[in-house]
C-alpha positions as CSV (number, residue, x, y, z in Angstrom):
1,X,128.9,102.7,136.0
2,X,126.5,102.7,133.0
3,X,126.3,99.8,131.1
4,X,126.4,99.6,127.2
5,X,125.6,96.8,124.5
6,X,125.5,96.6,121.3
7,X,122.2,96.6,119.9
8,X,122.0,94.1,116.8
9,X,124.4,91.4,118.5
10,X,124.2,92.7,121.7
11,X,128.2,92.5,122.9
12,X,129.3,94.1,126.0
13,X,131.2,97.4,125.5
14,X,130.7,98.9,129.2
15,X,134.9,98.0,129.1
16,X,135.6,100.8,126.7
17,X,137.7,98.3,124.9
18,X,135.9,98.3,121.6
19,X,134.5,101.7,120.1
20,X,130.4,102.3,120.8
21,X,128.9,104.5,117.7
22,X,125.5,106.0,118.4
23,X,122.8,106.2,115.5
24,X,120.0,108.3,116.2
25,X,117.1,108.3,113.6
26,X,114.1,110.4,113.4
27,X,110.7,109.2,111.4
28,X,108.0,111.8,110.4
29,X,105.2,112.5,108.0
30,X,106.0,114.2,104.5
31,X,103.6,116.3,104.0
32,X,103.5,118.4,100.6
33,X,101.2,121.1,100.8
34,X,98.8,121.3,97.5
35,X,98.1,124.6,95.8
36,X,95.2,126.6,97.4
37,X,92.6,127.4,94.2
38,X,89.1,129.2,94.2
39,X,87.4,126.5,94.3
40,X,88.7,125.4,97.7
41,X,88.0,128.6,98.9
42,X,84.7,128.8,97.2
43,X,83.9,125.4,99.5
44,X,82.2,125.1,102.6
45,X,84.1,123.3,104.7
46,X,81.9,122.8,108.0
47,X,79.3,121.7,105.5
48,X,82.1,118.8,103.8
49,X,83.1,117.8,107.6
50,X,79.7,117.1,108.8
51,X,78.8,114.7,106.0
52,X,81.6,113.0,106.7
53,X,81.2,112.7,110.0
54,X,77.7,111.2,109.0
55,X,78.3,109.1,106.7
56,X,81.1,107.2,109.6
57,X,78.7,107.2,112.1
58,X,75.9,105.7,109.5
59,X,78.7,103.3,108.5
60,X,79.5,102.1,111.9
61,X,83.1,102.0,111.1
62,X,85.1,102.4,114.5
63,X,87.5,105.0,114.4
64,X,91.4,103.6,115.9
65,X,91.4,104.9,119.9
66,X,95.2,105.6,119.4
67,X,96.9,107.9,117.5
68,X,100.0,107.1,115.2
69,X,102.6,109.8,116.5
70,X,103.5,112.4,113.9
71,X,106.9,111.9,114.9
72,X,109.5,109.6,116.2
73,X,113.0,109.2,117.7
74,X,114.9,106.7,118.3
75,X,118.6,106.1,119.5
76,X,120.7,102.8,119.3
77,X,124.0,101.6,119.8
78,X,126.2,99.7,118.0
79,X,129.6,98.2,118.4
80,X,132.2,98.9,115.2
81,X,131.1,95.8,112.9
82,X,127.2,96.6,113.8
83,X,128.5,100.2,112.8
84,X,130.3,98.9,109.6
85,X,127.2,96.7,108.3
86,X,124.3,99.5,109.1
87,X,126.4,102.0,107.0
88,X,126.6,99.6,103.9
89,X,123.3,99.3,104.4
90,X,121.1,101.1,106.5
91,X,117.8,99.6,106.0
92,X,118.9,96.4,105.4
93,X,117.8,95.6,102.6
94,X,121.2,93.2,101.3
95,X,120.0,91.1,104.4
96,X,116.4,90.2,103.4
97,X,117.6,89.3,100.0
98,X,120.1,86.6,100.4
99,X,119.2,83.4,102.0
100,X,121.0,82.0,104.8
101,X,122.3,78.6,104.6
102,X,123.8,76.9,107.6
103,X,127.1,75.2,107.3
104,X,126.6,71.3,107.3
């Protein structure tokens, strides 16, 4: 038997008694591709990539070793409340905003 909690406050719901929702969510680059002119055309672009190559060596600025993944994927799940809060607000952004004040 598979065993399934919730992933913000992490009840049990291998039971079946409470519903599980599943959120996938999927990150990637926007990329907006500029208008090809003359003048990029007209440019030599082996020339452009060696002088910058250059100038990092000369600069002896380390280049990161690991790669930030184009794209992403992720899967959660949540129990029916966790489900009900991260569709009012998905990115939770009510939550940063309001302080929390324990009850004294």
């Amino acid at each position: 038997m598979r065993h399934f909690s919730c992933d913000l406050c992490g009840k049990d719901m291998t039971s079946g008694s409470d519903a599980r929702f599943v959120v996938r969510m999927e990150s990637f680059p926007a990329v907006c591709p500029g208008e090809l002119t003359e003048a990029d055309l007209d440019q030599d672009h082996i020339d452009t990539m060696a002088e910058m190559l250059a100038e990092l060596e000369e600069s002896g600025v380390e280049l990161p070793t690991e790669a930030v993944p184009d794209r992403q994927a992720k899967e959660y799940d949540l129990c029916s409340a966790c489900y009900q809060k991260f569709l009012a607000d998905p990115l939770g952004r009510d939550r940063s905003r309001k302080p929390h004040f324990s009850k004294n």
